[in-house]
N, C-alpha and C positions, 0 to 999 in steps of 0.2 A: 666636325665644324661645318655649318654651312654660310657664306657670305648672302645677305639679301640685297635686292638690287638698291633700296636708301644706304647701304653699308659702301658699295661702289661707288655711288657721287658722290660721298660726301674724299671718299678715297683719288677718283676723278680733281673732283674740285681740286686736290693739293697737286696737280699733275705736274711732274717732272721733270720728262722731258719725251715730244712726242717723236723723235727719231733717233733716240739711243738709251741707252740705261746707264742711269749714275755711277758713278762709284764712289759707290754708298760700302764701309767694309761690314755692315750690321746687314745690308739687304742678302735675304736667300733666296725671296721669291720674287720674279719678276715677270709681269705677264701683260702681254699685249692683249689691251680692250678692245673688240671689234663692232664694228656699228651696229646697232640691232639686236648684239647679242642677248639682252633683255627682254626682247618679242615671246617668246616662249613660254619663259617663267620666272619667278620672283626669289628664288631660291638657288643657291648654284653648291655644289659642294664639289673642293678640291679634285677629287675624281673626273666628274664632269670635265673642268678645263681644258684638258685635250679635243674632245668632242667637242666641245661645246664653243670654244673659241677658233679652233683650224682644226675642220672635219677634216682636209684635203693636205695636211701636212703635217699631222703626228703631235708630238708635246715638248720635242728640246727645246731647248734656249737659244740655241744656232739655229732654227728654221724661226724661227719668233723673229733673231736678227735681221737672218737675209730676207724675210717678210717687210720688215721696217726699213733694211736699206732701197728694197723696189716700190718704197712709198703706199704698202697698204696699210700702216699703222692710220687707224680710224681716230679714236679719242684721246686716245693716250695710255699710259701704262698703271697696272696696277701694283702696289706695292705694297710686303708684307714682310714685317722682321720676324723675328725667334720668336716671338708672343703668337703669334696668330700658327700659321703650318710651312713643314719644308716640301716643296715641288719639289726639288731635284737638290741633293748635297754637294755642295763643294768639293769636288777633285782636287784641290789644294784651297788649305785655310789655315792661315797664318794670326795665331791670335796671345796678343801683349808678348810678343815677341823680342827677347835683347839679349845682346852678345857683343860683353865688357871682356877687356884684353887688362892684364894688370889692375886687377881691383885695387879699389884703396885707393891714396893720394893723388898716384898719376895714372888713372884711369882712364883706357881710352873706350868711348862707346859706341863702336862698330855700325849695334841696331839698338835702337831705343824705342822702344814698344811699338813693334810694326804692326798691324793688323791688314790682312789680306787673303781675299776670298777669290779665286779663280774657279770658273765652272768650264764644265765638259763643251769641248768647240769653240773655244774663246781663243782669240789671237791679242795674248797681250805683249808689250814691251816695256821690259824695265830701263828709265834713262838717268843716268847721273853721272855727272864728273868724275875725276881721282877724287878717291878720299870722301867720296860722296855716302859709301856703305855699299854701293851697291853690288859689289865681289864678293862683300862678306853675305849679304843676301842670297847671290847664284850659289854660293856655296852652301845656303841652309836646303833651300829648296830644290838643291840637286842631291843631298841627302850625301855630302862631305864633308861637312862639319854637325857637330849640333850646339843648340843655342846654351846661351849662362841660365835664361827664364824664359816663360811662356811657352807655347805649344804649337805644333807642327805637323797638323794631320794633312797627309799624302793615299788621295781615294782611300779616306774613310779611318786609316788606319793611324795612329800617335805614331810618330816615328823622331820626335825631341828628344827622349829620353836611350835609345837605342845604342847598344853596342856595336863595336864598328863592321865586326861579322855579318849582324844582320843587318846592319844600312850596307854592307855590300850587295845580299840578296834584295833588297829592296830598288837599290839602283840598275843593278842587273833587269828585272820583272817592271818596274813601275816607268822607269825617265830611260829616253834616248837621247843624249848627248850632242851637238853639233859645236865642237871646239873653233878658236880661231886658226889653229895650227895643225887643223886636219888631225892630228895623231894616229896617222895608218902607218901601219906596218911597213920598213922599206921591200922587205923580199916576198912581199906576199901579193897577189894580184889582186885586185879592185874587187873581184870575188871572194875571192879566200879572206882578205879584207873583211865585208861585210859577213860572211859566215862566222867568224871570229866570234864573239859574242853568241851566238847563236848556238856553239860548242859550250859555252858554259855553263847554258842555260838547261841543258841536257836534250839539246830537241836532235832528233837522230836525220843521218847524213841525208835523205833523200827528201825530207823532209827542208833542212836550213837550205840545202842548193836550192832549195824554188823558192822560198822564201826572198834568197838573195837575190834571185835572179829577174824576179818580181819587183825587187826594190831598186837593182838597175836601173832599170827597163823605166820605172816612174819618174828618175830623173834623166834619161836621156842619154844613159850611157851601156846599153845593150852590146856597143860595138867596140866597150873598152874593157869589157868584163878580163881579158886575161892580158890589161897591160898590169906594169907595176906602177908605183908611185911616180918613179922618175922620168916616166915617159909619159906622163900625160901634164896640164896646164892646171895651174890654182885652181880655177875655177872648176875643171874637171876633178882634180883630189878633192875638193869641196864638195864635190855633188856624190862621191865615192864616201864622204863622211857621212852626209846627209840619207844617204839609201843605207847604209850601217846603223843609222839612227831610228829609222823605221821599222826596217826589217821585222824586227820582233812584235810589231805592233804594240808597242809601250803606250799607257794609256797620257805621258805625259811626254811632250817634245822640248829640251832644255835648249836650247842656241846661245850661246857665249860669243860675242861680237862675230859673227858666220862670216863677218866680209870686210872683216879689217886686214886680212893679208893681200885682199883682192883687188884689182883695177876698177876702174867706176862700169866697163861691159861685163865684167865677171859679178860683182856685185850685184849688180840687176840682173842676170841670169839668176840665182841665187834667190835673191826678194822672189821674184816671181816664182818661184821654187816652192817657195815658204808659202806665200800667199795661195800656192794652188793648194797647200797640202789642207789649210785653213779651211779652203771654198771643198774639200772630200771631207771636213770632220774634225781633223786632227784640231788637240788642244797645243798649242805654241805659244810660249815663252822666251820672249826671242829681249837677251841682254844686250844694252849698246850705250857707247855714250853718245853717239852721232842721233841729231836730228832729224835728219834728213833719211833714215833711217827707222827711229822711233814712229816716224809720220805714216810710215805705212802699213802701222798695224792696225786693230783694231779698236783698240785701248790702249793708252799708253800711263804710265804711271808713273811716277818724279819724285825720286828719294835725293835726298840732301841731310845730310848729317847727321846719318842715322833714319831721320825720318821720314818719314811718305811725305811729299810737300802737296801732289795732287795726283789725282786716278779720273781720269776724264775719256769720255767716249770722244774720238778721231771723226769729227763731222764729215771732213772730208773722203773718209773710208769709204770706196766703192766695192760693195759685193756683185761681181762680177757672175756672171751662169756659168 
């Protein structure tokens, strides 16, 4: 396929939004138009794009962003559904998704057809009240329950229909965890901690120690490596969850409300935890019913009974250096 430059404005003309990207669950490809980039030639095919729109910063969708959050977005954004081509697939895509409890009479309906497409380096947050679904959601896409219908691809792979064996290997290799209640081990040191995981995974001793010791060291606790649980501070067991969650380098970050056990310094220690891990790459999904919270992600997205109410880019989102 190739796009010609009349196929762009008329694509231009419908422009979207020139400092964020919608949340559109049918959009795959999203790409920032830069001025000029028409000077050349009349023709552009999918390939090109990397080159051809940021010579000087590669083809993700995370450098497109942090490109728009420091104000080089020129025209605006190009956009292309399933009909036209995929730039980059969805790391997680959630599509007519529902999970009824008690079919029949008194049914309750959890999810009602969610549709949701997450890409690689995206900081989104799920917000909703009690009873809003949104539990029963962290549970689909942390790969601990599976749905009544619809489908469940986690990088690339169906994982709806899946036996619990293999959604354990799957949560094992794909999602790293960040609970509200820490769940580390009481006799185990903030080390041995993080290594945990890393023993199941079959990665051999010399190997998990640096890994761990690496994922310390990122949040700032290099000097607590051989306390135990009960000698360090929430926010410290927090950041001991949080480096157990990385470690392995999971291609997908889960967070279940990270700073609802926490004081409002430990919470922000925390967020900016998060946020730095966003600003190196990582994809983050960060669950919460707090606002104040939601606001500092990237995207944030608002399920109410059962269903997506709205998925909107965070204006105020500063991508930081």
């Amino acid at each position: 396929m190739c796009v010609s430059s009349e196929d762009i404005q008329v694509i231009i003309s419908l422009q979207i939004n020139e400092r964020g990207f919608p949340g559109n669950d049918r959009a795959v490809c999203l790409l920032l138009f830069w001025l000029g980039a028409f000077r050349r030639e009349t023709a552009v095919s999918p390939a090109d794009f990397a080159l051809y729109f940021l010579p000087d910063q590669g083809s993700s969708l995370l450098q497109w962003r942090k490109a728009i959050s420091r104000g080089e977005a020129c025209l605006g954004l190009i956009y292309f559904t399933r009909s036209n081509f995929i730039m980059e697939d969805a790391l997680v895509r959630v599509v007519d998704l529902c999970k009824v409890y008690n079919p029949g009479e008194n049914e309750v309906r959890a999810l009602d057809h969610v549709n949701l497409e997450i890409h690689k380096g995206e900081f989104v947050a799920i917000i909703g009240q009690s009873g809003s679904g949104k539990s029963t959601f962290m549970n689909m896409l942390g790969c601990l329950d599976v749905p009544t219908s619809g489908k469940y691809y986690l990088n690339g792979t169906d994982v709806s229909t899946m036996k619990d064996n293999d959604l354990s290997v799957v949560r094992n290799k794909e999602i790293g965890f960040i609970f509200q209640g820490f769940n580390l081990i009481a006799n185990l040191t903030a080390l041995e901690n993080v290594e945990l995981p890393l023993i199941y995974r079959g990665i051999d001793r010399k190997t998990r120690r640096k890994l761990a010791v690496e994922s310390l060291k990122k949040v700032g606790l290099e000097r607590r490596m051989d306390h135990k649980p009960n000698e360090m501070s929430g926010g410290q067991q927090q950041r001991v969850a949080i480096a157990r969650a990385i470690a392995a380098r999971p291609p997908v970050i889960l967070a279940d409300e990270p700073t609802g056990n926490l004081d409002s310094a430990s919470s922000r220690e925390i967020m900016e935890i998060l946020k730095g891990m966003h600003r190196s790459g990582e994809t983050l999904i960060l669950i919460t019913h707090d606002n104040g919270i939601a606001a500092q992600a990237r995207r944030v997205v608002r399920i109410m009974d059962g269903k997506i109410e709205s998925d909107t880019i965070n204006e105020e989102f500063v991508e930081e250096a």
